[in-house]
N, C-alpha and C positions, 0 to 999 in steps of 0.2 A: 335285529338290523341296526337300529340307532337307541334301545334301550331295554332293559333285561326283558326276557319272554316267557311264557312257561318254557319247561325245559321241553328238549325232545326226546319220545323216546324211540328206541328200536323199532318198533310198528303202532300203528295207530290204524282202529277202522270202524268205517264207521257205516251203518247199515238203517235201512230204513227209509233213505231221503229219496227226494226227485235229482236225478242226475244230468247234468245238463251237457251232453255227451256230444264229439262231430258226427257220429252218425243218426244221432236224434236226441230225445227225452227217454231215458229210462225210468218209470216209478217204483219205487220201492228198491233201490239199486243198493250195493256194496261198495264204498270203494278203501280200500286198503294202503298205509303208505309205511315206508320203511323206509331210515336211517334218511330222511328227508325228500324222499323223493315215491312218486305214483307207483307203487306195486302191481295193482288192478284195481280197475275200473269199469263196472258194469250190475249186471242184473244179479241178485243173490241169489245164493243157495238154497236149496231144500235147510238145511240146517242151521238153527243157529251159531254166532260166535261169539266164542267165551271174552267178554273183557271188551265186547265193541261197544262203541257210543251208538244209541239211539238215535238217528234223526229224524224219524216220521214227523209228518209234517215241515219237515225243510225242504229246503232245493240247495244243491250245490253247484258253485260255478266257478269256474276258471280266478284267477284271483285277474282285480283286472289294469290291464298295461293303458298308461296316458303319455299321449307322446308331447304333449305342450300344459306345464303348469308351470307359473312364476313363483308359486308359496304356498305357505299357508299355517296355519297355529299361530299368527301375528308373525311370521319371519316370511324374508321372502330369501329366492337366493339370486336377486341382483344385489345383496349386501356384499357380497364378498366375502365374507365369515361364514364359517364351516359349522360352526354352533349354531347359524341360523338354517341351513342346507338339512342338519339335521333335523331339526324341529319340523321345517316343512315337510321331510320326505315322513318322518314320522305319524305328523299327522293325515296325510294321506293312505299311509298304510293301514292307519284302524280304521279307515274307510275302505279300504278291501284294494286298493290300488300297489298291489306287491309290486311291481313293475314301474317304475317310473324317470322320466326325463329329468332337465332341469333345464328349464327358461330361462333366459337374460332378456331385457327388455335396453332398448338405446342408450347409448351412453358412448365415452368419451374413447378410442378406440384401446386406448393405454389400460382404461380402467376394464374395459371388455376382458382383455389381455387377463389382468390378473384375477379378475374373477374366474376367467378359464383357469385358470392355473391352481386355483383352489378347489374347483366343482371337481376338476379331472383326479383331484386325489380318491373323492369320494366314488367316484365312477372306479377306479382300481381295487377299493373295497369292499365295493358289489351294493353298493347303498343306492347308488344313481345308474341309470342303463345307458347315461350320454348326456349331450348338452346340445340345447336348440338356440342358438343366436336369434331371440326375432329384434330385428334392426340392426344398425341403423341403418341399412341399404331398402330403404322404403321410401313411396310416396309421400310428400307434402300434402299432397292433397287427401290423400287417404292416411294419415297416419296413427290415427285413433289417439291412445294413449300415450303416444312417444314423443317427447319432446324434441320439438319442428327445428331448433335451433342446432341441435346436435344428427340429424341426419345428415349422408353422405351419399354421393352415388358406388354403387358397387364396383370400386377398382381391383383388378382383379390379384392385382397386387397386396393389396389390403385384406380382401377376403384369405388370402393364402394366410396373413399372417396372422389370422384371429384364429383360423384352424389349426393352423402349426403350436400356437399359445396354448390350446387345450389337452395338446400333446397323446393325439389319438383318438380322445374324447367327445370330440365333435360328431355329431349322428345327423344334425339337421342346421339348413341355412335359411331363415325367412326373407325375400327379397323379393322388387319388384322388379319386375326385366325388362319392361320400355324404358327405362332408366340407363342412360350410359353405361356399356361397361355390364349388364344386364345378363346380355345372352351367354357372352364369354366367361362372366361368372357360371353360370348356370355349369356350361359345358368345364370348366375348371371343376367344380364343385362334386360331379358325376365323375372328374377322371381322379380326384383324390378319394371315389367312394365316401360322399358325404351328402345325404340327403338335401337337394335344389326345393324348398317347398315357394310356390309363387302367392305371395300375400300381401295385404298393407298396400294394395296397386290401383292402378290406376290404367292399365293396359287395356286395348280393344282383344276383340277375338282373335284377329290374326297374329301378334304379336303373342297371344299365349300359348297356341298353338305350337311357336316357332320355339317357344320356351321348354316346351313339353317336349318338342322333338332334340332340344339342345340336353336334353337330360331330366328336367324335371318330375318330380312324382308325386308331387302332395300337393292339396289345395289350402293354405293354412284359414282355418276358420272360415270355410264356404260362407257367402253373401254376408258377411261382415269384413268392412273398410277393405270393398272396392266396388267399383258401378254394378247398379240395378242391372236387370234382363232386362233390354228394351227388345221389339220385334222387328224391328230394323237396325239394333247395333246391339248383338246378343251378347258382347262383354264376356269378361275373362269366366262369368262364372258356369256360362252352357260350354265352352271349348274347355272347360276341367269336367264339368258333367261328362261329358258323353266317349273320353278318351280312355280306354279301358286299364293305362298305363297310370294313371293315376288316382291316388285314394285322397278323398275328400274330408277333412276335419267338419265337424261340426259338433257346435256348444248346446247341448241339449238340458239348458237352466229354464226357459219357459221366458227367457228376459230376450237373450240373443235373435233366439228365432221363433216362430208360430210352430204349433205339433202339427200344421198342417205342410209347413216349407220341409221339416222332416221328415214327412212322408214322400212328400214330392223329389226330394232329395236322393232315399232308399230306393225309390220307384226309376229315378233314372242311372242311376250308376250301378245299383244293384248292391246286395248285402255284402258282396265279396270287397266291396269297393270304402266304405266308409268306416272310419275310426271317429266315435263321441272322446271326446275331452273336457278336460274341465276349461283349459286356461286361468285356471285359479290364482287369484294373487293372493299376499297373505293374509286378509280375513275370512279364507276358508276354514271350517273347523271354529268360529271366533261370531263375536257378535258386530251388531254396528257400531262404526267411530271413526275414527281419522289411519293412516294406512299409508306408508310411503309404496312406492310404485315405480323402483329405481329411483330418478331425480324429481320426479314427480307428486303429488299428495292428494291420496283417493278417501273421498267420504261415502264408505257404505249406510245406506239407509234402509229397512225393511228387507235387508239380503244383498241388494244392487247395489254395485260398485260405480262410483263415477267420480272423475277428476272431479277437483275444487275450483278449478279455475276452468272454463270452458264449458263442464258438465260433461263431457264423452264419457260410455260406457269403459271403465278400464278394469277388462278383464271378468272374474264371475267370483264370488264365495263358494262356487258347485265343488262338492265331491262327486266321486265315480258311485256310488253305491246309489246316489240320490239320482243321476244319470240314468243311471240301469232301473232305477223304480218307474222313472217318468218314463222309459223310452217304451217299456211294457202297458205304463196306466195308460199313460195317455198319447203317446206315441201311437198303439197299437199295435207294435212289434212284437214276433214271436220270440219265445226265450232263445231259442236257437240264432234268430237273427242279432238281437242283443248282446248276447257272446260273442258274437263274430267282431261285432264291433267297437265293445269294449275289453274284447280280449287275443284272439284271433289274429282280427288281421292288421292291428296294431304291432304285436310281438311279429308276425310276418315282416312288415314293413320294416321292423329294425335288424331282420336278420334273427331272429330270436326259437323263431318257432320248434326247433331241436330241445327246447328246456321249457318255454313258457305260453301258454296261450290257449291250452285246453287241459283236456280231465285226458290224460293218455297215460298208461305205463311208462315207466322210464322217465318220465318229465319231475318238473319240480313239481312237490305238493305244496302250490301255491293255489288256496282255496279259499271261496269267500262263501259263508252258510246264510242262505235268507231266508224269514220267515215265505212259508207258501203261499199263505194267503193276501197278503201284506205290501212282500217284497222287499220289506224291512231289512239291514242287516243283524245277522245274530254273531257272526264272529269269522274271524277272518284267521287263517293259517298262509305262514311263509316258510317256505324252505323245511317244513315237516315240522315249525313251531308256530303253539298258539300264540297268535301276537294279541284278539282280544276277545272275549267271550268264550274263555272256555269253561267257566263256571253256568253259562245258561243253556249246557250240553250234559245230559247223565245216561249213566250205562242203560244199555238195554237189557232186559230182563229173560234171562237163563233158566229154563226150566229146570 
């Protein structure tokens, strides 16, 4: 993808593991890939196969799709720089995230412009799956990490020509729609086939509602920056609950939300309904230190990310692999539900699901190996190459 792999070869298979399959768990399963892509996928044979890798003891899983990161590896790709785009999608990918967007965060609309214009190459290359605008058509009051002084209302004019700049590549728009210019965006945005997610808001329930009905489909980053559940002004975040039309982000770092909000989250919208993200900016993959964040300057400490100036949470250090651990340890979520939603119904949502999103025949062999016990990652395959850990995989043994 962004740096040499092992090679690929004609078939590859691998026997032994827990399969983590759409029609359930299979243990002790087979799956077989050829010239890059899912051959079969399912329960083994009576017979062994000469030349398959061992995985007893693993579990495999879909490799898995993030529709919202800013970075990571210390690069972000609100730089503008394709050298930086790289490092971040790289370092995401040895965290088992084959699939992935590329976030912009607020900025100058010029400079938006030509960041699209760089992202959209790597999106032609198959390194990025699209590009998420979150800002600057957001809340003052809810804006989190985007600098207040560079927001704008969503003119619909303007939104046309930041999607036009990325010249195809545009998959998603973060915006708040009680904000002038709102709704029309929303419905603009659904008739250029471009993902309306409502985020960074400040909207009541009826007003989200109206949003959802103008097009809308995503919730960006459920209960983070925008009003609480009250029980007499239930806010944007119960009228994205409860509409079946829309699928819910949520940052499952243990920082953003309680394991108990994600449950309660799973429990109302249901497994079909929610995609985990990282939102990663780029000290994912990195340790603590200082960290630009677009225009911005984020100090992570102990993992958490937060502006220098204000203190707001900006963004997470989370990878997807550490997602899928917590959403199983401490979540409590079934493997199957966790697939759904770090793999599933993400690559759904982008229109994807024909190549990426589960263990099927025919699809890409985009696969992530976890230890079973653990959860741990052991190694992650793209497109029918090992991108890491394929030295802690050995043959299985041939009588």
């Amino acid at each position: 993808m962004t740096a040499p792999t092992a090679p690929a070869t004609d078939r590859t298979v691998l026997t032994g593991a827990r399969l983590v399959l759409p029609t359930g768990v299979v243990q002790g399963g087979l799956l077989a890939v050829e010239r890059g892509r899912i051959a079969a996928a399912g329960p083994a044979g009576p017979s062994p196969v000469p030349g398959a890798l061992d995985l007893t003891g693993r579990t495999v899983v879909p490799g898995f799709v993030d529709l919202h990161v800013h970075g990571g590896g210390g690069a972000s790709y609100a730089s503008g720089v394709a050298e930086e785009a790289l490092t971040a999608a790289r370092t995401h990918l040895e965290h088992g995230t084959t699939t992935t967007m590329a976030s912009t965060v607020t900025g100058e609309i010029d400079e938006l412009c030509r960041q699209a214009a760089v992202l959209s190459e790597l999106v032609e290359d198959g390194v990025l799956a699209g590009i998420h605008f979150e800002g600057p058509f957001i809340s003052h009051q809810r804006c989190g990490a985007h600098r207040p002084d560079l927001l704008r209302d969503p003119d619909p004019a303007v939104v046309r020509r930041l999607v036009h700049a990325a010249r195809g590549a545009a998959r998603m728009v973060t915006l708040a729609p009680e904000l002038p210019g709102g709704l029309e965006s929303v419905r603009l945005l659904a008739d250029l086939g471009v993902i309306a997610a409502v985020g960074h808001t400040d909207a009541d329930y009826a007003t989200t509602l109206k949003a959802v009905e103008a097009g809308a489909t995503v919730a960006t980053h459920l209960f983070n920056a925008m009003p609480a559940i009250h029980h007499r002004d239930p806010g944007p975040i119960v009228a994205l609950l409860e509409d079946e039309r829309v699928t819910v982000e949520l940052v499952n770092d243990g920082v953003h939300l309680h394991s108990a909000v994600l449950r309660l989250a799973f429990g109302a919208a249901g497994a079909s309904r929610v995609a985990l993200i990282t939102d990663a900016m780029g000290a994912a993959g990195m340790g603590d230190g200082l960290y630009p964040l677009g225009p911005l300057e984020v100090r992570v400490a102990g993992g958490v990310a937060r502006l220098v100036e204000g203190g707001s949470i900006a963004g997470s250090t989370l990878t997807l692999d550490t997602a899928f651990k917590r959403a199983v340890t401490v979540g409590g979520l079934s493997l199957t539900d966790a697939v759904r939603a770090l793999s599933a119904n993400p690559a759904a949502l982008l229109g994807l699901s024909a190549e990426v999103g589960s263990l099927e025949a025919g699809k890409y062999a985009d696969l992530v190996v976890l230890d079973s016990a653990s959860h741990d990652l052991v190694a992650v395959m793209r497109r029918g190459r090992w991108v890491t850990g394929a030295d802690r995989l050995t043959p299985a043994q041939v009588a």
